[in-house]
N, C-alpha and C positions, 0 to 999 in steps of 0.2 A: 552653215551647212544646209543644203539642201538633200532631200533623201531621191529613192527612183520616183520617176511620176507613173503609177499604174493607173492603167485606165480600166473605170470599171460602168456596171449597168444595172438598171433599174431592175434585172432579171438576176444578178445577184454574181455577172462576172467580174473577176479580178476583186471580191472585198474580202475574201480568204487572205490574196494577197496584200490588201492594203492593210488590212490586221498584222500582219507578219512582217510590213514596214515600222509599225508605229513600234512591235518589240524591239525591231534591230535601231533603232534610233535610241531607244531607251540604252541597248545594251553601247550602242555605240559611244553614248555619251555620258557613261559611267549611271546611270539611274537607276535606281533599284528601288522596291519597298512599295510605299505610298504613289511617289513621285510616275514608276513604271506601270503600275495599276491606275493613275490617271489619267496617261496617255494614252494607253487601249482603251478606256472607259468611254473618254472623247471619242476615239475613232470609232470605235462601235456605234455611239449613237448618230456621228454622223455618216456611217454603213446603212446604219437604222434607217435614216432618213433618206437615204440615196433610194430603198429599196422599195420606199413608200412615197416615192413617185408615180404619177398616172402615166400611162402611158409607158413606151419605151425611152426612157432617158439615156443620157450617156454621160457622163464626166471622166476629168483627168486629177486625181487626191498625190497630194503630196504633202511631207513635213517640212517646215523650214526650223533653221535655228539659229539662234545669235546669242552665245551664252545661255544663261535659264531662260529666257525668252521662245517659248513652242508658238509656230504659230501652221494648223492642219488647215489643207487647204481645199476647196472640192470647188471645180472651174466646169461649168458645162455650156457649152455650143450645141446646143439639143434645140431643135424647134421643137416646138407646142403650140397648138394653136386654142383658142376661146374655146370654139365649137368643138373640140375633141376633148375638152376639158367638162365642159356643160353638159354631154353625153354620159364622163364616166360618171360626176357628181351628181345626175339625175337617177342613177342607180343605186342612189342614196335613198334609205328609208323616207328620208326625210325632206328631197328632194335639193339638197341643197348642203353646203361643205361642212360639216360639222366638227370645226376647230378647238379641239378639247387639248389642252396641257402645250407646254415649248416646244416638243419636237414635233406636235402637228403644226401648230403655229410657225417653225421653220419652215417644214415644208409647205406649208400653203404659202410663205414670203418667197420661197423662191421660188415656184411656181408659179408664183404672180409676176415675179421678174423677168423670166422668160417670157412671159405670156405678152408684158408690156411691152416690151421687144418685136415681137413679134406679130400679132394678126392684131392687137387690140389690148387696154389698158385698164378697162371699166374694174376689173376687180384688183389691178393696181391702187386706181384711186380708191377706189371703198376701203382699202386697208391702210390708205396713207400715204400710199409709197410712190405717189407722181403729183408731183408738186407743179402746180398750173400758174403759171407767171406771161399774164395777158394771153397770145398765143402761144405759149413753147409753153410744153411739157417735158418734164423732166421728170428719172425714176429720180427717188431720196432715198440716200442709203438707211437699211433698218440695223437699229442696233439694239444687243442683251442690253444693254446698259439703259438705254433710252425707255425700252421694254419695261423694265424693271419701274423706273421712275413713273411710268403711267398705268402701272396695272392696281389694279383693284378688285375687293372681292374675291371672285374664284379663279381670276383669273392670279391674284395673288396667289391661293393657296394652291393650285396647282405649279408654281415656280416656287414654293418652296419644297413640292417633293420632287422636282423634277432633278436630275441626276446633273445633266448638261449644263443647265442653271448654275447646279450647286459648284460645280467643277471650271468651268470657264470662268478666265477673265473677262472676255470681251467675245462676243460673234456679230460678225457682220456680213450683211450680205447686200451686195452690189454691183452696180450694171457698168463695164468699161465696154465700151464699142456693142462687138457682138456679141461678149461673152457676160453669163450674169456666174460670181464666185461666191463661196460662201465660205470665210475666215472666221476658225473658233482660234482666240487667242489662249494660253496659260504660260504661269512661271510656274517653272518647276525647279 
């Protein structure tokens, strides 16, 4: 099953509505309790994240399903460019992106995906995510899972109070053509 695809923005349109997808999918496919409370919890955070984009973004969020298998989806064809990126994050105290807990870390990963995409890659590669093989570059998709295995310190203990962490199976976010998507998996 697939649910509607609303499309929503970085300004905060259609995530009323995408909240009120992830209910009717619960209610549609018999989920109650626990199970119905972690699939708005997901969606919220990655609303969260939608809204703590720079800039004017735009995505298209839907649920899919295949038995207990959830899998929420947020697909954006937004350009971003470096330079409008380097602007907002020089408005930074501190002059520079200050990456605290998983759901800044998502969105700084997809934001760098577009980014890579589009004008320039440099903060692609600084975080990993453009794997340089002689001349081609290529993004690499990031994954909770992979995350997981390499963090350390604080960056541990902020993923264990992180909500999205605790709640997803799997997220990942990657680049097909022109679009960069970001897939949080769960069974419920």
């Amino acid at each position: 099953m697939k649910s509607d695809i609303i499309h929503i923005t970085s300004s905060g349109k259609g995530i009323e509505e995408a909240l009120n997808v992830s209910e009717k999918v619960a209610e549609y496919n018999g989920i109650s309790g626990k199970g119905a409370i972690h699939l708005r919890l997901l969606t919220e955070e990655m609303m969260g994240l939608m809204q703590g984009l720079t800039g004017e973004q735009e995505a298209d969020f839907w649920i899919e399903n295949e038995k207990n298998r959830y899998e929420l989806h947020l697909l954006s064809k937004t350009e971003m460019n470096s330079e409008k990126r380097a602007r907002l994050i020089a408005v930074s105290t501190s002059g520079k992106n200050d990456v605290k807990g998983i759901r800044a870390k998502l969105k700084n990963v997809f934001e760098a995906a577009i980014i890579s995409m589009n004008s320039g890659y440099n903060e692609a590669v600084s975080l990993g995510l453009v794997e340089t093989n002689g001349n081609v570059n290529r993004f690499s998709e990031w994954t909770l899972s992979r995350y997981k295995d390499e963090a350390q310190g604080e960056e541990w203990d902020e993923l264990e109070q992180s909500i999205v962490a605790k709640l997803a199976d799997e997220i990942r976010v990657c680049v097909s053509g022109s679009n960069v998507e970001m897939t949080i998996e769960k069974e419920i």
